[in-house]
Every structure is written in structure tokens, then in C-alpha cells.
GUPAVO-697708 format. One line per field, with one value per atom (N, C-alpha, C): residue number from 1; x, y negated, z negated. Coordinates in steps of 0.05 Angstrom, whole numbers. Example, Ala and Ser with C-alpha at 12.3 -4.5 7.8 and 13.67 -1.06 7.14 Angstrom:
2
num	c(1:1:1:2:2:2) .
px	c(264:246:264:257:273:258) .
py	c(114:90:66:45:21:-1) .
pz	c(-156:-156:-156:-142:-143:-157) .
end
This chain:
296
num	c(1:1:1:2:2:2:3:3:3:4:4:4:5:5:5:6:6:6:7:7:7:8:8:8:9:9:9:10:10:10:11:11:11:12:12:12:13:13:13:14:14:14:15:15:15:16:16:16:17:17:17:18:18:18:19:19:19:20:20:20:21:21:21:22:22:22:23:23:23:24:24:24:25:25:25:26:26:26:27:27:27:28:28:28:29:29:29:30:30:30:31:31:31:32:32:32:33:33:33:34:34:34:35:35:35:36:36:36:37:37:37:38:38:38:39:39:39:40:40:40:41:41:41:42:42:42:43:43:43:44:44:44:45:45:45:46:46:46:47:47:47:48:48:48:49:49:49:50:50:50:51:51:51:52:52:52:53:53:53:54:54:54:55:55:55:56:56:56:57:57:57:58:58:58:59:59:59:60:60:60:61:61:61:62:62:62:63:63:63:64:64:64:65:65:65:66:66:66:67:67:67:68:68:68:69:69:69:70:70:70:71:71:71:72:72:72:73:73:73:74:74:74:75:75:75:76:76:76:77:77:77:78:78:78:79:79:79:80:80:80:81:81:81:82:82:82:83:83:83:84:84:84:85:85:85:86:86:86:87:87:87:88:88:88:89:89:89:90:90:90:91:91:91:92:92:92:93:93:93:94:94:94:95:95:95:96:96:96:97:97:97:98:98:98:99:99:99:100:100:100:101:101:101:102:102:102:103:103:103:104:104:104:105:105:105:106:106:106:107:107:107:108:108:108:109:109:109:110:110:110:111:111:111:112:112:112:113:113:113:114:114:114:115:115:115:116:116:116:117:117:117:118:118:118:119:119:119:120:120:120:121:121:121:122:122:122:123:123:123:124:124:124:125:125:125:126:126:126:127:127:127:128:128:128:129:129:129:130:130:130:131:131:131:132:132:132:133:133:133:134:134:134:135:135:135:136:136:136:137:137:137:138:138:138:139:139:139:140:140:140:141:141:141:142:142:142:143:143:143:144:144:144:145:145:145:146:146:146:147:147:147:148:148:148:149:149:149:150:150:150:151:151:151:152:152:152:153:153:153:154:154:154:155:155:155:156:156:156:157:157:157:158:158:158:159:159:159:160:160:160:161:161:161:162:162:162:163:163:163:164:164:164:165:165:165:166:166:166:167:167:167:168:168:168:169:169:169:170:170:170:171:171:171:172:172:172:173:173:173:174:174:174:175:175:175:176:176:176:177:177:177:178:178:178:179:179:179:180:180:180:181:181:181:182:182:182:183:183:183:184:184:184:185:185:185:186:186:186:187:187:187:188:188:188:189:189:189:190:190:190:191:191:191:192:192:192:193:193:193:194:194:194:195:195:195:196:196:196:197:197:197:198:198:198:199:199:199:200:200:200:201:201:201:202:202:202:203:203:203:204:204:204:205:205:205:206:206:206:207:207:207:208:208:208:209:209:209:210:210:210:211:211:211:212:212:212:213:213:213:214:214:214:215:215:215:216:216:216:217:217:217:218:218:218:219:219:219:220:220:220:221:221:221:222:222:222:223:223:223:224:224:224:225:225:225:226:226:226:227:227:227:228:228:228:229:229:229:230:230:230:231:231:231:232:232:232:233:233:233:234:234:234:235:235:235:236:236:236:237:237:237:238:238:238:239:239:239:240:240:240:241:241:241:242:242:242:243:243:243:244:244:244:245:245:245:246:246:246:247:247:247:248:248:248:249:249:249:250:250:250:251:251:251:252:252:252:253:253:253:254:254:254:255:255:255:256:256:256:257:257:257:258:258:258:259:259:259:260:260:260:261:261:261:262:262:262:263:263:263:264:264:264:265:265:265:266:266:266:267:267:267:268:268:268:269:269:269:270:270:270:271:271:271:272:272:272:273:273:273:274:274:274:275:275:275:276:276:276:277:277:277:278:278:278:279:279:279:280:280:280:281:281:281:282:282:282:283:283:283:284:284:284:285:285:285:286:286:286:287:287:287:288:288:288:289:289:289:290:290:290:291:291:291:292:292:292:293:293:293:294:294:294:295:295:295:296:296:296) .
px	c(2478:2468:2491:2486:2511:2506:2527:2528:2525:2536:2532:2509:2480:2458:2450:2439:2425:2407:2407:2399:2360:2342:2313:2306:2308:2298:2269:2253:2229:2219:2199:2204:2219:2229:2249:2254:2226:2225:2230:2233:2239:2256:2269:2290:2310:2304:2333:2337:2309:2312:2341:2331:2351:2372:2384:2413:2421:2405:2409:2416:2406:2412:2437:2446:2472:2484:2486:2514:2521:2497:2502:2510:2506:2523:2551:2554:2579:2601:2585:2594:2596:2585:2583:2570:2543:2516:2507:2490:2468:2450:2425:2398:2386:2362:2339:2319:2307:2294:2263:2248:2222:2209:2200:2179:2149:2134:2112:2086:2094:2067:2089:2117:2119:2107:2098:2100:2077:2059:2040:2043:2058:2064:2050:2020:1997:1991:1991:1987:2010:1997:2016:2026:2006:2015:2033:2032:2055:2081:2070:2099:2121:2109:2121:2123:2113:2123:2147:2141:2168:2194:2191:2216:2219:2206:2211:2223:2220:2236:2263:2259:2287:2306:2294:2310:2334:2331:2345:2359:2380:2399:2392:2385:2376:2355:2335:2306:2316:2315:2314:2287:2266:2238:2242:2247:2236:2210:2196:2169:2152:2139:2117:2102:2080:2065:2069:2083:2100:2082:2059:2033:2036:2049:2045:2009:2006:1982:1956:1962:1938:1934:1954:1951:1928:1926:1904:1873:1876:1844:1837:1866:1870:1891:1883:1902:1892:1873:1871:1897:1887:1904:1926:1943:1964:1972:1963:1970:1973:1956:1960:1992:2002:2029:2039:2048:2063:2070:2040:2045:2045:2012:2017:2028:2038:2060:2091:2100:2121:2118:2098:2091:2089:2080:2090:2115:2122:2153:2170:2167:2184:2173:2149:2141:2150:2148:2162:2193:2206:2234:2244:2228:2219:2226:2205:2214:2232:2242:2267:2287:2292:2315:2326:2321:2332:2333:2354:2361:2328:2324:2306:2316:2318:2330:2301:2292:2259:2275:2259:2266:2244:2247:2226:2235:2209:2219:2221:2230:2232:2202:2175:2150:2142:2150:2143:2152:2167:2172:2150:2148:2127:2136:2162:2172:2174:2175:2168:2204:2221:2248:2266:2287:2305:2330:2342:2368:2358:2374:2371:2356:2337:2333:2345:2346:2358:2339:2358:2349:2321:2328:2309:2293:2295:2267:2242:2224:2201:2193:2168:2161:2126:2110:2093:2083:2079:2073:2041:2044:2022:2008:2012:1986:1995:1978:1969:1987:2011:2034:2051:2060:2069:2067:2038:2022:2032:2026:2024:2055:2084:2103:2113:2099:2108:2093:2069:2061:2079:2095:2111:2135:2136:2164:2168:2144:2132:2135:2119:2116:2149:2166:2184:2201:2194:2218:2211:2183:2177:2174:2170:2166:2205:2220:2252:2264:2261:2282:2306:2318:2348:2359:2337:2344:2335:2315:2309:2320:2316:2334:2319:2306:2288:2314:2308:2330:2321:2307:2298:2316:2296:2311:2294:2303:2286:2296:2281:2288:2312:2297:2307:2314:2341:2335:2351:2353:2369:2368:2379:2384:2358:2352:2323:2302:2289:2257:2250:2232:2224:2235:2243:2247:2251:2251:2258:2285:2308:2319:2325:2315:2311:2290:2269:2249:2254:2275:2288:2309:2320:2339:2320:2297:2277:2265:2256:2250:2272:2286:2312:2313:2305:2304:2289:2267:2234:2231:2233:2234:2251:2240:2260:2266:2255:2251:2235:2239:2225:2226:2198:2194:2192:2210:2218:2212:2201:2213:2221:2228:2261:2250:2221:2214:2218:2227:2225:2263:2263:2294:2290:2315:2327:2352:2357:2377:2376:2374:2388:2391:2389:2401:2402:2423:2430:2421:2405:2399:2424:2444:2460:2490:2488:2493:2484:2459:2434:2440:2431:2447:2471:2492:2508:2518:2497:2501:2484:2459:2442:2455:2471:2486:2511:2524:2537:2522:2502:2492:2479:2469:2462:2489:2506:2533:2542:2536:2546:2536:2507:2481:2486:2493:2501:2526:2547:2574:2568:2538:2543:2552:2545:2571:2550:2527:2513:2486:2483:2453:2439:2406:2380:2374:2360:2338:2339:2342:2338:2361:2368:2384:2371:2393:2378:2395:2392:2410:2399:2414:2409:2435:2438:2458:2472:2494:2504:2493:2496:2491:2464:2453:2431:2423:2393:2387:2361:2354:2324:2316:2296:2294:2305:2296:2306:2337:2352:2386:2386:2377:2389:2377:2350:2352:2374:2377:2403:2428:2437:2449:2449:2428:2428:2436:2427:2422:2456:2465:2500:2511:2503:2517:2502:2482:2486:2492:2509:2520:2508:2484:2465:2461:2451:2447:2437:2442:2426:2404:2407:2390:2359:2373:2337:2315:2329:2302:2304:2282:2280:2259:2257:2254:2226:2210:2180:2178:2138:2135:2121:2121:2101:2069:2069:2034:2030:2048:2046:2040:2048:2049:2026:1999:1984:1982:1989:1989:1967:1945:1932:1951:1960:1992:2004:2006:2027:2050:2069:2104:2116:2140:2147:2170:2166:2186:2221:2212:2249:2249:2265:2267:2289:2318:2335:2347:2358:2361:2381:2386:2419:2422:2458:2465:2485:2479:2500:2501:2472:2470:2497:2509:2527:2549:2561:2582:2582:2566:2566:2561:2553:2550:2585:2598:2623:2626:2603:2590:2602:2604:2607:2588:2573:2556:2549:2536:2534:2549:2564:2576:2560:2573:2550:2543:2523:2502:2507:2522:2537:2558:2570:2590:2576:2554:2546:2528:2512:2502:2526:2547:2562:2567:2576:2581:2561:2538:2510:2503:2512:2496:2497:2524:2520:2503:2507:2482:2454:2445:2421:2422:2432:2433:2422:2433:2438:2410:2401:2379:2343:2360:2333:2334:2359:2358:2367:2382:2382:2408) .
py	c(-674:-699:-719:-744:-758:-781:-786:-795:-838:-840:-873:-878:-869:-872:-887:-910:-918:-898:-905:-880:-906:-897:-909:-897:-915:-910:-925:-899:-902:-921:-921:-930:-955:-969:-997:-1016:-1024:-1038:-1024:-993:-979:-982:-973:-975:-955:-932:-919:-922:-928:-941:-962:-984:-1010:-1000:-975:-965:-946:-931:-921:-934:-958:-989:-994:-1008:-1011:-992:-971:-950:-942:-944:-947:-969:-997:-1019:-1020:-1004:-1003:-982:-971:-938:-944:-974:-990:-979:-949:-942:-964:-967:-982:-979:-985:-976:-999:-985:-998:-986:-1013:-1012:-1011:-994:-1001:-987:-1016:-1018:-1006:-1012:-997:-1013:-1035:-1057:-1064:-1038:-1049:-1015:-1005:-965:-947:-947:-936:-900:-887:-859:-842:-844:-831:-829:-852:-850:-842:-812:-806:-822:-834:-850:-868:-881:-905:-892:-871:-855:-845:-843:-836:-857:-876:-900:-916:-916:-923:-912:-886:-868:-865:-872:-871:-904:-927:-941:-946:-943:-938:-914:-889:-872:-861:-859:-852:-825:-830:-803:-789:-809:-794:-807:-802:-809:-803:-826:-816:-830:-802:-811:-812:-848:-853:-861:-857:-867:-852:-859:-828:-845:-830:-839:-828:-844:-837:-842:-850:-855:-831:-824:-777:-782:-806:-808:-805:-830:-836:-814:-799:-780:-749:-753:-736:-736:-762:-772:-782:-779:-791:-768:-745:-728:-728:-728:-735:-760:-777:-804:-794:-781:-771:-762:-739:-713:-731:-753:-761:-775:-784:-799:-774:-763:-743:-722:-711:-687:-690:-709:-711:-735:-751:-772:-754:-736:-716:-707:-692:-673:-685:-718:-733:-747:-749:-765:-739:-707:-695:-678:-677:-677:-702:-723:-740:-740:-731:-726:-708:-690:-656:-667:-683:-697:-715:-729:-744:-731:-720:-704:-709:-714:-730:-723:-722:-704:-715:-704:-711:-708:-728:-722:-736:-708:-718:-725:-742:-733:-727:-706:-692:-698:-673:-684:-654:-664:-636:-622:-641:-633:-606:-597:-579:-552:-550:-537:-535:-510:-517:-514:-527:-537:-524:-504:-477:-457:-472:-445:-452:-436:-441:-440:-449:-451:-470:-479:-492:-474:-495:-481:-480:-467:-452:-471:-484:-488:-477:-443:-427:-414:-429:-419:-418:-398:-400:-424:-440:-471:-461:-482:-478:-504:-524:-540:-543:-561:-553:-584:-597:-624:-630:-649:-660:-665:-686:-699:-682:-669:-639:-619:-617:-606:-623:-640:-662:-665:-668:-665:-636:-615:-592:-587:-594:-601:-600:-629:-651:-624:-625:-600:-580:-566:-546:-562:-579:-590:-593:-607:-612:-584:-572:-543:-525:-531:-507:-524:-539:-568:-567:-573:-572:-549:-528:-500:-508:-519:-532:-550:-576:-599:-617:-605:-614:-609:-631:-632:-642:-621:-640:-635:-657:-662:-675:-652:-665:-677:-689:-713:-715:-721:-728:-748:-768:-779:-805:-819:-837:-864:-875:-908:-917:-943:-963:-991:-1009:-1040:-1052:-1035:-1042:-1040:-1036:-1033:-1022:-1021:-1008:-982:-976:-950:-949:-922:-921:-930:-938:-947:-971:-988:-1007:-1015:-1003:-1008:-1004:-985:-984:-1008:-1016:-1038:-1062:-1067:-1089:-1082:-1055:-1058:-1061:-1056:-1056:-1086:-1106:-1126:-1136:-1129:-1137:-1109:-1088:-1064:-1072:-1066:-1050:-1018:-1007:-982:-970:-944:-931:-895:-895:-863:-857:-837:-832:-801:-779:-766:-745:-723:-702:-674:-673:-650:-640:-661:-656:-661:-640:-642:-645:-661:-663:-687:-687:-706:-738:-750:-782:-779:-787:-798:-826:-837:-863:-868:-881:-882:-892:-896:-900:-877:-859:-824:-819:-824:-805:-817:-838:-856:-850:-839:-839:-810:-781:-764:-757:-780:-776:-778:-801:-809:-793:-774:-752:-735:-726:-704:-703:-728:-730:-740:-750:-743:-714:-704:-673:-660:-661:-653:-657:-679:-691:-672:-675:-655:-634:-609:-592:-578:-585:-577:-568:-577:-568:-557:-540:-525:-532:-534:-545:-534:-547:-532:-545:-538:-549:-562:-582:-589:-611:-603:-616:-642:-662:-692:-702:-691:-701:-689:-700:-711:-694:-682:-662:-658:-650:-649:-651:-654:-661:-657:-670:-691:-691:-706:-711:-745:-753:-783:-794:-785:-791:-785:-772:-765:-800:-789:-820:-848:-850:-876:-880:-860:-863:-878:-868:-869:-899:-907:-934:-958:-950:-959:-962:-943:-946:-963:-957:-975:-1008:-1008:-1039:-1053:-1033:-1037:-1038:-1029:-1032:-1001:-994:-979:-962:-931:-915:-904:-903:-892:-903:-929:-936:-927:-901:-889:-869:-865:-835:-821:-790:-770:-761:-757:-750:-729:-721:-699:-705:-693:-704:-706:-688:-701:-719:-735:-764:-787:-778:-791:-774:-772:-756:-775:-750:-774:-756:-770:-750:-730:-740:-711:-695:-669:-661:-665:-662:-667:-653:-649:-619:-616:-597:-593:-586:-571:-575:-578:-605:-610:-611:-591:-586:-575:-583:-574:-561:-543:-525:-543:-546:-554:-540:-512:-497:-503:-511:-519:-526:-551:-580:-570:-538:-532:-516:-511:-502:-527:-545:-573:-583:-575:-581:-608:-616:-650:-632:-655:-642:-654:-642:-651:-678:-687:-713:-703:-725:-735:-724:-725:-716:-747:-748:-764:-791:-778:-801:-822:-806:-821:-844:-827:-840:-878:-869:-880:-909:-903:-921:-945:-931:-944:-956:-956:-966:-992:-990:-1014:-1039:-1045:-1072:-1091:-1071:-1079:-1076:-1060:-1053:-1066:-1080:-1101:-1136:-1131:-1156:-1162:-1141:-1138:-1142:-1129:-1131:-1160:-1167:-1194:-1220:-1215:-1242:-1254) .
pz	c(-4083:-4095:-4099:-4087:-4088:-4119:-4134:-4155:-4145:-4126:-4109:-4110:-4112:-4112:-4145:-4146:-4179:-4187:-4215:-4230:-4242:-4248:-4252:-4285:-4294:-4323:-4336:-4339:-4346:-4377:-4379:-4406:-4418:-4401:-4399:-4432:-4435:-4455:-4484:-4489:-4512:-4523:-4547:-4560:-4550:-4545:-4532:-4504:-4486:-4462:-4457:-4474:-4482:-4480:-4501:-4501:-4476:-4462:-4432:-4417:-4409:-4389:-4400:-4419:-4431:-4425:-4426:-4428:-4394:-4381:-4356:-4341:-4357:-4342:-4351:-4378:-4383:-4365:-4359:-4348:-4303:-4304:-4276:-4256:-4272:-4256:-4246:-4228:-4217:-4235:-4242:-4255:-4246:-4241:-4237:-4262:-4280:-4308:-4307:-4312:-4309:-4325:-4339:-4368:-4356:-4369:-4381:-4355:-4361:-4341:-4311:-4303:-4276:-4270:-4283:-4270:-4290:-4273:-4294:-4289:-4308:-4303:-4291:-4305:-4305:-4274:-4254:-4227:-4211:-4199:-4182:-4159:-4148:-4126:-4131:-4160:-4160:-4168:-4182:-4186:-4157:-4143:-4120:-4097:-4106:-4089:-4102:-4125:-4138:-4128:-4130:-4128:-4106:-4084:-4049:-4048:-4059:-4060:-4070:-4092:-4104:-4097:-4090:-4082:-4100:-4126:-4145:-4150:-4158:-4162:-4183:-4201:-4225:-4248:-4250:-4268:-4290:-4309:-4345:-4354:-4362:-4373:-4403:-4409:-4435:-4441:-4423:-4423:-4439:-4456:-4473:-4496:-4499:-4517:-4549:-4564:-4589:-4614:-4612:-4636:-4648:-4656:-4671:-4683:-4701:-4719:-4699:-4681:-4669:-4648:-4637:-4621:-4631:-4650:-4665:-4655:-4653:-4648:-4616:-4604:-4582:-4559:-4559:-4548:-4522:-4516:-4480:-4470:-4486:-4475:-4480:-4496:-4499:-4478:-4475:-4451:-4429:-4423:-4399:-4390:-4404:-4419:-4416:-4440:-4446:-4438:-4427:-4404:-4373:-4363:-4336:-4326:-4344:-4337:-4323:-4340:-4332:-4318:-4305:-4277:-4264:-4256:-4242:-4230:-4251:-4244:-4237:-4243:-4234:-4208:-4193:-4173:-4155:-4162:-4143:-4145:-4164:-4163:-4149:-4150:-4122:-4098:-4090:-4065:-4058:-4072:-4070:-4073:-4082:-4096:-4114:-4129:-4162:-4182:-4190:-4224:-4254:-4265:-4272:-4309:-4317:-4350:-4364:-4388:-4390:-4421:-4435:-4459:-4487:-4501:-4512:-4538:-4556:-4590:-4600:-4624:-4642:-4648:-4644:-4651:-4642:-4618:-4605:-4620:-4641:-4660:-4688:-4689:-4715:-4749:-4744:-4769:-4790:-4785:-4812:-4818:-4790:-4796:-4822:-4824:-4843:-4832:-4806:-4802:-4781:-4761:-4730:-4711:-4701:-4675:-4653:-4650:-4619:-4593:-4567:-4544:-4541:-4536:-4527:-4558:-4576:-4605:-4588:-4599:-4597:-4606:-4585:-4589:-4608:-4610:-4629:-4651:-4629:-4645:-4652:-4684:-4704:-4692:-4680:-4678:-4649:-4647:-4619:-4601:-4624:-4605:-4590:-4615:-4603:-4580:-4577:-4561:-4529:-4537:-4507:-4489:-4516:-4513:-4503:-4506:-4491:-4469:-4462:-4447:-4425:-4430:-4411:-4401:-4428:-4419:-4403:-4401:-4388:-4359:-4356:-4327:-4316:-4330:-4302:-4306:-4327:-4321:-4296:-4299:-4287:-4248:-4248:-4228:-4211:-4233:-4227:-4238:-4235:-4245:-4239:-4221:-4219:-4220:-4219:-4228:-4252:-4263:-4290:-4318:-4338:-4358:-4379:-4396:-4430:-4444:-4455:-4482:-4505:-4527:-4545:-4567:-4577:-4602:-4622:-4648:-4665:-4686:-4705:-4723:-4715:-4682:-4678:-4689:-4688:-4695:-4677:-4680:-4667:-4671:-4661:-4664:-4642:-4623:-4603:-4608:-4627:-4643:-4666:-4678:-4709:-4708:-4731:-4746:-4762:-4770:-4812:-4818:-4813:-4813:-4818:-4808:-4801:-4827:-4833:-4851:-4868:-4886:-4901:-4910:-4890:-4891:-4904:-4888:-4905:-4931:-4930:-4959:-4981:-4976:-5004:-5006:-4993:-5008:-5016:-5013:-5031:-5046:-5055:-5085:-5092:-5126:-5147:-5146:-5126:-5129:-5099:-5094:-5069:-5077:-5074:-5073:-5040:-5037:-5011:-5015:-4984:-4978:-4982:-4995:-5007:-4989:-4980:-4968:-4939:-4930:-4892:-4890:-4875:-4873:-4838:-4828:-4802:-4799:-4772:-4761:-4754:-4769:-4765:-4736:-4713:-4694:-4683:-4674:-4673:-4634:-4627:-4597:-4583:-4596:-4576:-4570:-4579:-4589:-4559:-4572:-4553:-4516:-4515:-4490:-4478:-4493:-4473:-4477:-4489:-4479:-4450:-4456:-4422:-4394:-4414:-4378:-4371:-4393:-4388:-4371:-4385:-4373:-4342:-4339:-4314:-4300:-4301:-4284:-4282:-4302:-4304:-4286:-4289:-4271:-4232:-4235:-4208:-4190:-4215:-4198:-4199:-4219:-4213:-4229:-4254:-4279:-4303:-4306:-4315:-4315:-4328:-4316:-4330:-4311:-4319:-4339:-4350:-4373:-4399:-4424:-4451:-4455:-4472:-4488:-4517:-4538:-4557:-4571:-4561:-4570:-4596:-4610:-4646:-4655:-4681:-4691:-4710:-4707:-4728:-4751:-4776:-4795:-4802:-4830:-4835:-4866:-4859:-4895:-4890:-4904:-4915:-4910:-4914:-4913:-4934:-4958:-4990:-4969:-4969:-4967:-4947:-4930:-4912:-4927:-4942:-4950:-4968:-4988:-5003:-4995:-4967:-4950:-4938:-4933:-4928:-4948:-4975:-4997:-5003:-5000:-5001:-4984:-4958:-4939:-4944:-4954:-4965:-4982:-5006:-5030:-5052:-5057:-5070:-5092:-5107:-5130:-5115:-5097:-5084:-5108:-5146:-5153:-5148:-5137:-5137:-5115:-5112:-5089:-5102:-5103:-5113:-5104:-5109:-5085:-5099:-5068:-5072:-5053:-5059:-5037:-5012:-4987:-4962:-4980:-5000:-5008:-5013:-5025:-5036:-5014:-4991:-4967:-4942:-4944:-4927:-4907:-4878:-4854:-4829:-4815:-4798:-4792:-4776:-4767:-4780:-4775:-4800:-4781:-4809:-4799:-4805:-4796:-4790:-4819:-4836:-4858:-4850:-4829:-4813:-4783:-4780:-4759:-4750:-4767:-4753:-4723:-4712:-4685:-4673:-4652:-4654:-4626:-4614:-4599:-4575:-4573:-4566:-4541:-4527:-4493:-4486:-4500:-4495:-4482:-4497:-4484:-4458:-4449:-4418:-4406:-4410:-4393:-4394:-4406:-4417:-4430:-4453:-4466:-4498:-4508:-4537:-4544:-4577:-4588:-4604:-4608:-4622:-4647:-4663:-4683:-4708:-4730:-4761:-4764:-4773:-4777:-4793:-4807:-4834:-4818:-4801:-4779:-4762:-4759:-4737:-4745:-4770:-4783:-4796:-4806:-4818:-4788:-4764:-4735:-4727:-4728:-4720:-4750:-4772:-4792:-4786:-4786:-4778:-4759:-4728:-4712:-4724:-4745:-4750:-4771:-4790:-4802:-4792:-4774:-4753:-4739:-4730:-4717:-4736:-4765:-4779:-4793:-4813:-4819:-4802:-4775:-4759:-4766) .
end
């Protein structure tokens, strides 16, 4: 597989999409970007006409149906997104020959362990999204045994679209106060962490340097929502007591959510990638832009 070939990123208009494109114009890839209304996943045929034009070295699917709520009531439409959107794009990557970097979530986990999960944990997710997201997973592993790559993530933000992060940053200036959170533990990740371990890995992938299969792109360390709004609440100088810590009952959502969504990263070192940064690091490097982005 020659690395001279542009790399096609699904999902275009997303927030970690956004930071994929960037790190590869930085990095002086080619990419070709395609949003949501130029590539409808779900059809195989366009999927593979796409990729017979462009001819891509390497596919990064940010494309997916991320509703966790509405996906309850709506898991057909899901699956079709989530799962046979993926068996698509890595059937046509089959035939092209193209590294295929999917990217998945912690959901597929059923949130119940007490340390990190392992790459290879038993999966087991408790709702729909979940369901649809392993789904996906299933398809290009088993679709690319040697050239496919899920890399889940969870507890995304960024400076490119909504997140708790970000919503956090707005509420602290309309409360006196916020009950947040203290029950669900996982990783902060910053999409642009995440971004430019993809474009590692699919260069890695390319020379040959790393093997297909799981990897998990989230962010050292880990906290709670309550821990990170706190966290935010510092980094804007502001009184962190004024959040204070509640339970997921307080907050009932169709979906359940997963109580640990910690993640293990041991994959990284046979790819020879080190792991994302602790979270707090990563978080202080990312405010300003996510400042910038929420108040203008």
C-alpha cells in the first residue's frame, strides 16, 4: 500500500472529522472530505463509487449515527448508519485496497468493570447505540482481518461542535450553581488527541508497522463529569465549589449510560504510537480554543 495515495474522510462536517482534515493538511496528506449530503453510507453503490474514484489509501469513518437517546426508539435507523454503513465502506475498501480506520465508542462495553478495559474485554452492550456500534465493529473486522482498524473513543469534545464541554463553559455563566454527575466515571478526550493519533495509525498501518484490529483513543487518566466540570470551572477562574455532585437518577435518560467507561491502551505500543496524554493536560491545551469557540 503506497502512502502517495489521499486519504477520504467520512463524516466531514463532524467535530473530530474537522480535526482529522486539519492534522492531515498539517501533516501535507491529500484528503478528500465528505460530509453527510455528498455520501450516503447506507448505499452500497455510492459507497463504492466514491471509493473507485477517489481511490484512497486510507478511509477514516467518522460518519455514525451518535443520537445514544433517540437510538432507543430508532435502532433500525441506527444499525443502518452504524452497522451497515461500516460493512459498506469496508467492503468497498476490500476492493480498493484501503486501510480502513472505523471509529467506535466505549458503549459496546456494558459499563459494569472496575479497572480498564482491555482492547480484547468481553463487549456487551446494555442499549441500542451500543448494539448498532458493535455491530459496525464486527463488520469491518471481520470484512478487513488485515487491514482494518476500530478505535474506540469516548467522552468527546472539541472547538468543532457541541459538547459537554463546551456546555459547561456556557452554563457557568448563566448558574449560581450546577448539580452534575459524580457516578459515571471515564476519559475526557480532546478530538484533536484523537486526530492525530488516526493519522498515526493509519501511516503506521500503511508502512506495515501496525496490526489490525482494536485500539482504544481516549485519554489517560480519568474522572467523572462532576471531576471535569470542576475542572472547567477552574480553568475559567471561577469558584469550582459551585458544582456540586449528584446521581445518574437525578438525570433519567432513555439510554442507559455506562457507570465506567474507562478504557486500557496497551494496543498503542505494538503500533509503536504512544498513548494519548492524561486528560488534565490535555484539557488545559484545548480551553482557550473551546473558549473561543463557545463565547466568540
Amino acid at each position: 500500500m503506497s502512502d502517495t495515495r489521499n486519504w477520504l474522510v467520512t463524516g466531514a462536517g463532524g467535530m473530530l472529522a474537522q480535526d482529522v482534515l486539519a492534522r492531515l493538511a498539517d501533516a501535507g496528506i491529500p484528503a478528500v472530505a465528505v460530509a453527510r449530503t455528498d455520501l450516503d453510507i447506507t448505499d452500497p453503490a455510492a459507497v463504492r463509487a466514491v471509493l473507485a474514484e477517489h481511490r484512497p489509501a486510507v478511509v477514516v469513518n467518522c460518519a455514525a449515527w451518535t443520537a445514544v437517546d433517540d437510538a432507543e426508539t430508532r435502532e433500525d435507523d441506527a444499525l443502518r448508519i452504524n452497522g451497515d454503513g461500516a460493512r459498506h465502506l469496508a467492503e468497498a475498501c476490500r476492493e480498493s485496497d484501503a486501510v480502513l480506520l472505523h471509529v467506535s465508542t466505549d458503549y459496546v462495553f456494558p459499563g459494569d468493570a472496575d479497572k480498564p478495559y482491555a482492547e480484547d474485554a468481553p463487549t456487551g452492550p446494555r442499549g441500542a447505540y451500543g448494539r448498532t456500534k458493535l455491530a459496525g465493529e464486527q463488520a469491518v473486522l471481520s470484512t478487513l482481518p488485515g487491514s482494518g482498524f476500530v478505535v474506540r473513543t469516548a467522552w468527546l469534545y472539541g472547538a468543532g461542535g457541541g459538547n459537554f464541554v463546551r456546555t459547561m463553559i456556557k452554563l457557568e455563566g448563566v448558574k449560581d450553581s450546577l448539580d452534575v454527575v459524580d457516578d459515571q466515571r471515564g476519559q475526557p478526550t480532546w478530538t484533536v488527541d484523537l486526530a492525530d493519533r488516526l493519522v498515526r495509525l493509519g501511516r503506521a498501518a500503511l508502512a506495515g508497522t501496525a496490526p489490525a484490529g482494536v485500539y482504544h483513543g481516549t485519554s489517560g487518566g480519568e474522572t467523572t463529569w462532576f471531576g471535569l466540570t470542576r475542572e472547567i470551572f477552574r480553568l475559567l477562574g471561577t469558584d469550582p465549589a459551585r458544582v456540586r455532585p449528584t446521581t445518574s437518577a437525578a438525570f433519567v435518560r432513555p439510554a442507559p449510560r455506562p457507570a465506567y467507561s474507562v478504557l486500557g491502551h496497551d494496543r498503542w505500543t505494538a503500533a509503536g504510537i504512544e498513548p494519548i496524554r492524561d486528560w488534565r493536560e490535555a484539557l488545559t491545551e484545548a480551553f482557550p480554543a473551546l473558549l473561543a469557540a463557545e463565547r466568540g
